[in-house]
Jmol script that loads the backbone (N, CA, C; Angstrom):
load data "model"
ATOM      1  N   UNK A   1     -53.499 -25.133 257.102  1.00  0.00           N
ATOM      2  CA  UNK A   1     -54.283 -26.151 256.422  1.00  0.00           C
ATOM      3  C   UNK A   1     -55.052 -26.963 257.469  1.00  0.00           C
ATOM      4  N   UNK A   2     -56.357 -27.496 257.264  1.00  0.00           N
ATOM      5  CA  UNK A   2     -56.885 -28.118 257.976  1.00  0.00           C
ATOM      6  C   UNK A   2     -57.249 -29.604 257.488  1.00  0.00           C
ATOM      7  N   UNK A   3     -56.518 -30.301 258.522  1.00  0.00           N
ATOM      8  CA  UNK A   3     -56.068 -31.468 258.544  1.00  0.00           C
ATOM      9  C   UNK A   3     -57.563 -32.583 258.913  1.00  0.00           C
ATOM     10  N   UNK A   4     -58.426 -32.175 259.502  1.00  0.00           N
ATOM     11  CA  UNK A   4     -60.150 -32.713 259.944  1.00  0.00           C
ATOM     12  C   UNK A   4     -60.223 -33.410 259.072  1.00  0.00           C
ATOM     13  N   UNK A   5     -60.731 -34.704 258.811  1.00  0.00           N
ATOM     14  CA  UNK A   5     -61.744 -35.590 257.944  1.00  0.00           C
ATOM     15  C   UNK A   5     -63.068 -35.672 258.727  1.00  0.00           C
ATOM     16  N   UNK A   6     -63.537 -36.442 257.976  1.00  0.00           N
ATOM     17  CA  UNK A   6     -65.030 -37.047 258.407  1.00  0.00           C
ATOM     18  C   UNK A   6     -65.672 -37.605 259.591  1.00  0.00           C
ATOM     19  N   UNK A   7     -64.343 -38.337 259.702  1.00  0.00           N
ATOM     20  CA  UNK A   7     -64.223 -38.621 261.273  1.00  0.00           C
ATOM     21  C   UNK A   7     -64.597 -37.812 262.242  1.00  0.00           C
ATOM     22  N   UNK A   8     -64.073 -36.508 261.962  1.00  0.00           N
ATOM     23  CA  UNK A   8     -64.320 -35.429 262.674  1.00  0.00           C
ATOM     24  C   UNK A   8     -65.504 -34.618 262.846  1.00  0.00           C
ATOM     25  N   UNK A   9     -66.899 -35.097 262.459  1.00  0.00           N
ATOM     26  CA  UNK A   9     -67.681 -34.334 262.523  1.00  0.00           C
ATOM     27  C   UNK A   9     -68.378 -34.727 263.828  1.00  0.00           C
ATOM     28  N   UNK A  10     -69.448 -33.890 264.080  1.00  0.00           N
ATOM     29  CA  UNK A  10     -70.009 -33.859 265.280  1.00  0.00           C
ATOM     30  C   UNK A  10     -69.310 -33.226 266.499  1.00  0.00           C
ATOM     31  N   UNK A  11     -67.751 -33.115 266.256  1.00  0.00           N
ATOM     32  CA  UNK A  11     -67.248 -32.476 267.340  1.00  0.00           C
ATOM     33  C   UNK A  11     -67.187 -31.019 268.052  1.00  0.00           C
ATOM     34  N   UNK A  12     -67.171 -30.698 269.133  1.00  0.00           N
ATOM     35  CA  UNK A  12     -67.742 -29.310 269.432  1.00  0.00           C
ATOM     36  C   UNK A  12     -66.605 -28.570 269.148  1.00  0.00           C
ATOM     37  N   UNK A  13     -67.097 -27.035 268.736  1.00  0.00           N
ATOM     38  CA  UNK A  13     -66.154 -26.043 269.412  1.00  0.00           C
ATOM     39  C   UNK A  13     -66.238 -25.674 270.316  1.00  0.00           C
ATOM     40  N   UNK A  14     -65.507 -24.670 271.107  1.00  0.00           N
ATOM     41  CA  UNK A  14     -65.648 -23.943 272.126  1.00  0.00           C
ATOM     42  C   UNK A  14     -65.086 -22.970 272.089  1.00  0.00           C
ATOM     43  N   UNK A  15     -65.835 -22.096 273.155  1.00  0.00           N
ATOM     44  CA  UNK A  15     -65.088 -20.152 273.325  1.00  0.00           C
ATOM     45  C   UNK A  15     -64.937 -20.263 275.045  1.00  0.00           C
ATOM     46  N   UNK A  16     -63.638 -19.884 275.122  1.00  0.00           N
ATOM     47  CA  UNK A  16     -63.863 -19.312 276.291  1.00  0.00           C
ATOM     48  C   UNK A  16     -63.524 -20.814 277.021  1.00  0.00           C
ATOM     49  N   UNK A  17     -62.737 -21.881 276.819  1.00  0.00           N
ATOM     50  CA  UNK A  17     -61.997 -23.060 277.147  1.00  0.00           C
ATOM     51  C   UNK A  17     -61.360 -22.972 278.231  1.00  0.00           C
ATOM     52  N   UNK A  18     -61.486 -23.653 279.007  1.00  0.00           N
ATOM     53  CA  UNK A  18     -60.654 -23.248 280.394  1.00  0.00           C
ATOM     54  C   UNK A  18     -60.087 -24.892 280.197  1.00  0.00           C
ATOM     55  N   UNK A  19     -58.407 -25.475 280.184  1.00  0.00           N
ATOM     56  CA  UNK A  19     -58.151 -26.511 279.985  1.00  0.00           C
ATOM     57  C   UNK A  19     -58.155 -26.594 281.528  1.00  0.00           C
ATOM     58  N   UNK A  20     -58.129 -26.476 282.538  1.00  0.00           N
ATOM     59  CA  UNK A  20     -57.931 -26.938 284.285  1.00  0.00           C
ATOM     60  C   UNK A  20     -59.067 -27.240 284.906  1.00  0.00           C
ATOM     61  N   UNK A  21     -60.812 -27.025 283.779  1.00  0.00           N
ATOM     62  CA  UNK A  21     -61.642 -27.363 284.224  1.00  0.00           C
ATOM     63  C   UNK A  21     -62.226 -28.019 283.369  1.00  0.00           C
ATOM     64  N   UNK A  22     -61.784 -28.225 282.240  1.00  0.00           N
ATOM     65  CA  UNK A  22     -62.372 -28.753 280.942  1.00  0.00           C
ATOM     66  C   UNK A  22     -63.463 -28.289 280.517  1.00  0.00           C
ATOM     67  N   UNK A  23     -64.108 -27.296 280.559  1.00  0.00           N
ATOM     68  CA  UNK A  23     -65.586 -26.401 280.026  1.00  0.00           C
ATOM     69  C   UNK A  23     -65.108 -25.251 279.730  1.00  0.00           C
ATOM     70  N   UNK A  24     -66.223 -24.856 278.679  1.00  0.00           N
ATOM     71  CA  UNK A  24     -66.517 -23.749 278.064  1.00  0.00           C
ATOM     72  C   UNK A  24     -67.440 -23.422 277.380  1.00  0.00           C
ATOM     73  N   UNK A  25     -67.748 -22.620 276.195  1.00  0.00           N
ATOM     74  CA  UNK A  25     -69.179 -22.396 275.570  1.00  0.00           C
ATOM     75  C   UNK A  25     -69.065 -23.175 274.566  1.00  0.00           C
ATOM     76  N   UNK A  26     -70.179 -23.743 273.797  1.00  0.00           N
ATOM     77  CA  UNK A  26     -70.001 -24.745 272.806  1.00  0.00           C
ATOM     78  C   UNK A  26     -70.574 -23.903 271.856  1.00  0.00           C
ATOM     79  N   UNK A  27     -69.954 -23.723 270.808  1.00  0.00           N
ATOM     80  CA  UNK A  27     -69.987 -22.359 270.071  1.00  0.00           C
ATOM     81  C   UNK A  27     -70.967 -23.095 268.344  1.00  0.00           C
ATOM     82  N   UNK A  28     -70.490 -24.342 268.085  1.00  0.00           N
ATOM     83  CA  UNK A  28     -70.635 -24.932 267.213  1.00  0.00           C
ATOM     84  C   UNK A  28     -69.980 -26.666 266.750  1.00  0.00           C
ATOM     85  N   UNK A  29     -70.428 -27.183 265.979  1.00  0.00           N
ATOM     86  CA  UNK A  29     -69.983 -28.454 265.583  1.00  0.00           C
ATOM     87  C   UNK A  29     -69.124 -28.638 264.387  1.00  0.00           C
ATOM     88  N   UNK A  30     -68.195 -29.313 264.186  1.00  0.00           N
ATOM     89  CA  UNK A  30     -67.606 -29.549 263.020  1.00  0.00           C
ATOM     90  C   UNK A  30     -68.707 -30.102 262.370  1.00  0.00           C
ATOM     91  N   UNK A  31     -69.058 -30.083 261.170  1.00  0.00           N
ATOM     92  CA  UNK A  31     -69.898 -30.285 260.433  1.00  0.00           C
ATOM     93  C   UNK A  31     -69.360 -30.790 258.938  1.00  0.00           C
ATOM     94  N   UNK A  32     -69.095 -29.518 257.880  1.00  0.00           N
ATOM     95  CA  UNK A  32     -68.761 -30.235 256.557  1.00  0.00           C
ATOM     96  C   UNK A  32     -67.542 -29.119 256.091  1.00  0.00           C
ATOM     97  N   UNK A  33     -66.993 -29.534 254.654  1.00  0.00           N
ATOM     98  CA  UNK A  33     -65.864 -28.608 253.998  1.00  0.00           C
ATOM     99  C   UNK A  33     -66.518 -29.028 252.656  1.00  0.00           C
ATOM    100  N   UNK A  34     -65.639 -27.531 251.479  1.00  0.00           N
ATOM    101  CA  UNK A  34     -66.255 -27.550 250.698  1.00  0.00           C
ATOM    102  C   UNK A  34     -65.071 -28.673 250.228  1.00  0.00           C
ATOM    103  N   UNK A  35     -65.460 -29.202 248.740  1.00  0.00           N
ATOM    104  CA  UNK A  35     -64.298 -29.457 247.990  1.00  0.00           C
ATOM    105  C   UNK A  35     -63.502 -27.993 247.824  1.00  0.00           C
ATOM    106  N   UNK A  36     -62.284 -28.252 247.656  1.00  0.00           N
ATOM    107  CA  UNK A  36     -60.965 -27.584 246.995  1.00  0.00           C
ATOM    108  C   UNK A  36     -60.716 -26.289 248.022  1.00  0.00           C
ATOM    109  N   UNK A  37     -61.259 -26.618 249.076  1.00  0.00           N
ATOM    110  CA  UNK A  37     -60.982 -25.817 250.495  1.00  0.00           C
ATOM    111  C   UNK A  37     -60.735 -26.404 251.629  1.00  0.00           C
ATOM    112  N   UNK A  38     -59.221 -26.978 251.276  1.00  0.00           N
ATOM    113  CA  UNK A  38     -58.249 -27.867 252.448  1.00  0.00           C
ATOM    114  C   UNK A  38     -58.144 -27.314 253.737  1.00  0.00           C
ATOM    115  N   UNK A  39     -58.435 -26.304 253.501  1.00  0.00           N
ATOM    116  CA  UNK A  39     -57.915 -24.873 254.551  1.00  0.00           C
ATOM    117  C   UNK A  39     -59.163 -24.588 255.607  1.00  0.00           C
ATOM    118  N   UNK A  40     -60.578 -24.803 255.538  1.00  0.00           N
ATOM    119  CA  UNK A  40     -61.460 -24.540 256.482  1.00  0.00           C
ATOM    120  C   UNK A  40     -62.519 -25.713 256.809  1.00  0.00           C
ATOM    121  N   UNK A  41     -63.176 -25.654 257.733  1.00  0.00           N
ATOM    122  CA  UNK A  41     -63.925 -27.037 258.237  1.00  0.00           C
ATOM    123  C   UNK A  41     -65.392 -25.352 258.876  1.00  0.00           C
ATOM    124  N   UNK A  42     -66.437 -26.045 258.455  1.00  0.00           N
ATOM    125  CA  UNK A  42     -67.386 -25.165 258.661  1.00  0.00           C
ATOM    126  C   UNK A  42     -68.228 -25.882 259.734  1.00  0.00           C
ATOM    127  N   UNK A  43     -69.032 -25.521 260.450  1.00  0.00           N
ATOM    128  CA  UNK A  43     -70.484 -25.649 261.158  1.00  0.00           C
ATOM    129  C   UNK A  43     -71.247 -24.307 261.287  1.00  0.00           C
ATOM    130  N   UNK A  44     -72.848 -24.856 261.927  1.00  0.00           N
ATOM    131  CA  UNK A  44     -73.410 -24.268 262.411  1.00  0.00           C
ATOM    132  C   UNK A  44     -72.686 -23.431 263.898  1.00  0.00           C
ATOM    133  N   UNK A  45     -73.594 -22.246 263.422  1.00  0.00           N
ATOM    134  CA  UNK A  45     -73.672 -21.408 264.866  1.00  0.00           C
ATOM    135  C   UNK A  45     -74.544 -21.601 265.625  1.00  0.00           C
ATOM    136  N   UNK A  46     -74.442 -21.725 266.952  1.00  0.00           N
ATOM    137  CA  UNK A  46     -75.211 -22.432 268.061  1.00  0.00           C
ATOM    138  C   UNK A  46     -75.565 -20.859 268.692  1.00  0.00           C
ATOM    139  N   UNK A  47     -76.713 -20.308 268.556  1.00  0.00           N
ATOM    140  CA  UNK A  47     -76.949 -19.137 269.462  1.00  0.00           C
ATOM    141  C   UNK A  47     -78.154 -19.317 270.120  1.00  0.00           C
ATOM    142  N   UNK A  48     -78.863 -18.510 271.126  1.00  0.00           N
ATOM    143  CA  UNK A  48     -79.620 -18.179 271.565  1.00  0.00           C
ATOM    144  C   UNK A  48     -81.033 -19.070 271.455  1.00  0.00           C
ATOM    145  N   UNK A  49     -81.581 -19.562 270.332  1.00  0.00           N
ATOM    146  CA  UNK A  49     -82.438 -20.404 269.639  1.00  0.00           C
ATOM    147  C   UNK A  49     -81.600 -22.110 270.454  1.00  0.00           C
ATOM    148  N   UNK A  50     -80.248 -22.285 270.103  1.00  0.00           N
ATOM    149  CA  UNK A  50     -80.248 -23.712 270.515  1.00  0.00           C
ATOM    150  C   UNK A  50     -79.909 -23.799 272.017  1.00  0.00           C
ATOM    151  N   UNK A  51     -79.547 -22.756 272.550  1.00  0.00           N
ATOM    152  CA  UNK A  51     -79.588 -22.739 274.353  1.00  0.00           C
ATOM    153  C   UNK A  51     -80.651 -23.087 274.378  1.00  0.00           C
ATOM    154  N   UNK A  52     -81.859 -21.975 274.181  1.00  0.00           N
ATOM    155  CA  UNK A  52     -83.055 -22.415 274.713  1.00  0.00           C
ATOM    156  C   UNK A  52     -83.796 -24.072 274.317  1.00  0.00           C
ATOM    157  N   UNK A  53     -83.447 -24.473 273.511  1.00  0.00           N
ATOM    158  CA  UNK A  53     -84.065 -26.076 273.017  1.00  0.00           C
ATOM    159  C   UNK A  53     -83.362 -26.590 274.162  1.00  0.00           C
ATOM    160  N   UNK A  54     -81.783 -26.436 274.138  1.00  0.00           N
ATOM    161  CA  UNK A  54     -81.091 -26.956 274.886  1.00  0.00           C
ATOM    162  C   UNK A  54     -81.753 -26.948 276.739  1.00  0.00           C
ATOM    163  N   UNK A  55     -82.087 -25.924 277.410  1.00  0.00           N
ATOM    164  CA  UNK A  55     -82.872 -25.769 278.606  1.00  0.00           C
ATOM    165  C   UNK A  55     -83.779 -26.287 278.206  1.00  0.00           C
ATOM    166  N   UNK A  56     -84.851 -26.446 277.305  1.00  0.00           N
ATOM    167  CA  UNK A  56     -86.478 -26.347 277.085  1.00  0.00           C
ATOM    168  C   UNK A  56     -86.264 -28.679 277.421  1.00  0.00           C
ATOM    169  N   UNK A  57     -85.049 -28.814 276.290  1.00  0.00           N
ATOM    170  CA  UNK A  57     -85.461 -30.166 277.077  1.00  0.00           C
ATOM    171  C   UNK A  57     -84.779 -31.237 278.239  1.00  0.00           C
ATOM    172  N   UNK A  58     -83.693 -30.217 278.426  1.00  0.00           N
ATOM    173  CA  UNK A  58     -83.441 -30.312 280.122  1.00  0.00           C
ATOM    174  C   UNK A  58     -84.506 -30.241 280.967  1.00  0.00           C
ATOM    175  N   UNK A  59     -85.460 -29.462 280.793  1.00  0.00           N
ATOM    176  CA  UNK A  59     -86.384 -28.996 281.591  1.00  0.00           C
ATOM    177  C   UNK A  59     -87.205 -30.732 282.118  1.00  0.00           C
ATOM    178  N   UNK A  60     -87.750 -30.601 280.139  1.00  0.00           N
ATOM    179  CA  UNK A  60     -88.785 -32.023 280.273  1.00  0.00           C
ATOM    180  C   UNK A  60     -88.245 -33.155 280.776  1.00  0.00           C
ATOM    181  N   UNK A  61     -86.818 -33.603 280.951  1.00  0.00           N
ATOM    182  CA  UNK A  61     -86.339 -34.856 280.860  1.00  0.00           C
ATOM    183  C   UNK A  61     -86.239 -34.926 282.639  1.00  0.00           C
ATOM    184  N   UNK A  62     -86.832 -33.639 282.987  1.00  0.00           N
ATOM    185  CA  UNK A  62     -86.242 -33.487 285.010  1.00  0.00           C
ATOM    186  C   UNK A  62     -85.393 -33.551 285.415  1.00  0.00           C
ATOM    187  N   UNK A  63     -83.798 -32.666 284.224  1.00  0.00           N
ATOM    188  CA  UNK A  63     -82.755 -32.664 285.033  1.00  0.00           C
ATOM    189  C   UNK A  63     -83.011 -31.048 284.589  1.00  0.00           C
ATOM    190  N   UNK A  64     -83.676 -30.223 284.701  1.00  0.00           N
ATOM    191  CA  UNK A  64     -84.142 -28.861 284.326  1.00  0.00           C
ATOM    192  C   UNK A  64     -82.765 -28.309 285.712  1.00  0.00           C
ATOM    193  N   UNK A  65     -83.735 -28.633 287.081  1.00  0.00           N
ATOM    194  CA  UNK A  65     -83.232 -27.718 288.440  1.00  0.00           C
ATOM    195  C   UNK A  65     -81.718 -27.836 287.979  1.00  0.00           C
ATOM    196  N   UNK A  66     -81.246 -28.934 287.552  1.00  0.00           N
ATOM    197  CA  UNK A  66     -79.704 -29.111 287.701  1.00  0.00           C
ATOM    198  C   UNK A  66     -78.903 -28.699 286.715  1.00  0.00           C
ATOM    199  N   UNK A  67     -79.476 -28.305 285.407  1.00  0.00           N
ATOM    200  CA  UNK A  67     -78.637 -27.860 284.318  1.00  0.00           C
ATOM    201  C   UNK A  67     -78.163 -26.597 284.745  1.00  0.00           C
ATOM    202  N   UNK A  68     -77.105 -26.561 284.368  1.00  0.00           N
ATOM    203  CA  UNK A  68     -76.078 -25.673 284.205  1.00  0.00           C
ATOM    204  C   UNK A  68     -76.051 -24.748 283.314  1.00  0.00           C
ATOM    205  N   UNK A  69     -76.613 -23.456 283.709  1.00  0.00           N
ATOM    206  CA  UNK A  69     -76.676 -22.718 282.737  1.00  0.00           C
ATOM    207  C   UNK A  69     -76.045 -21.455 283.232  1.00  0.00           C
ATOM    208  N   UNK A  70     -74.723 -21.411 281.776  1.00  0.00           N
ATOM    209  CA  UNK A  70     -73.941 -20.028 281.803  1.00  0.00           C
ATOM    210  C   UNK A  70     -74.359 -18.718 280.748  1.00  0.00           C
ATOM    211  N   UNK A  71     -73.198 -18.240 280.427  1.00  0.00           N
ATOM    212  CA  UNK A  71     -73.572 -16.891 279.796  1.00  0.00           C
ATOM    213  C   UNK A  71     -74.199 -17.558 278.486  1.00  0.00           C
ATOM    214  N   UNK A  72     -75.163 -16.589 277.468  1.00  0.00           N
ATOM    215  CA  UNK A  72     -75.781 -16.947 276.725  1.00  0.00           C
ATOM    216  C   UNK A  72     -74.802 -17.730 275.500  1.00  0.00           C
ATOM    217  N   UNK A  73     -75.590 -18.777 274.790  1.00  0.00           N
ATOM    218  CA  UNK A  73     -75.199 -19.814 274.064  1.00  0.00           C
ATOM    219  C   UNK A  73     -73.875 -20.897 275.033  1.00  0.00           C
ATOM    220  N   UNK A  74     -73.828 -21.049 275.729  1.00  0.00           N
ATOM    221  CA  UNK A  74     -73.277 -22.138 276.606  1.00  0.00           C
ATOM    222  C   UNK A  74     -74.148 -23.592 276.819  1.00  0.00           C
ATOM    223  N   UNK A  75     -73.465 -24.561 276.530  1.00  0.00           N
ATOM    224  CA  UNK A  75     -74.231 -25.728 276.686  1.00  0.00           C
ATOM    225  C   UNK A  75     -73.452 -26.498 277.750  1.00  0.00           C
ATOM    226  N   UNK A  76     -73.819 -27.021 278.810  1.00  0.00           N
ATOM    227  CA  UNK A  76     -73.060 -27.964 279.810  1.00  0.00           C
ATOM    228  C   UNK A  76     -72.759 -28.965 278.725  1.00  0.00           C
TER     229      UNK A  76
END
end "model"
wireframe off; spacefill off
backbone 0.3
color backbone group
């Protein structure tokens, strides 16, 4: 059962979690649940499309050279 409220949205997932460095890929956000489905908490999938926004405005803001960019869909 999934225990998440509202509180809980905006928070990331991740793949590929390393707890000794604290990073990993940010896969998606807690977002919403349906009614009468205690049991799952849904978001968006973060692929390929939001890396690149993600670099495109790293780029503009001039921390471009320094972002951190891993395997595809990874967000520092």
């Amino acid at each position: 059962k999934c225990d998440l409220t509202g509180g809980s949205s905006g928070g990331p997932w991740y793949a590929e979690f390393d707890t000794v460095t604290d990073a990993g890929i940010a896969t998606s956000v807690n977002s919403f649940k349906y009614l009468g489905d205690d049991s799952t908490m849904y978001g968006p999938y973060f692929g390929n499309y939001a890396q690149k926004v993600y670099l495109e405005a790293a780029d503009a803001s001039g921390s471009g050279d320094n972002a951190t960019v891993g395997p595809p869909n990874s967000l520092p």
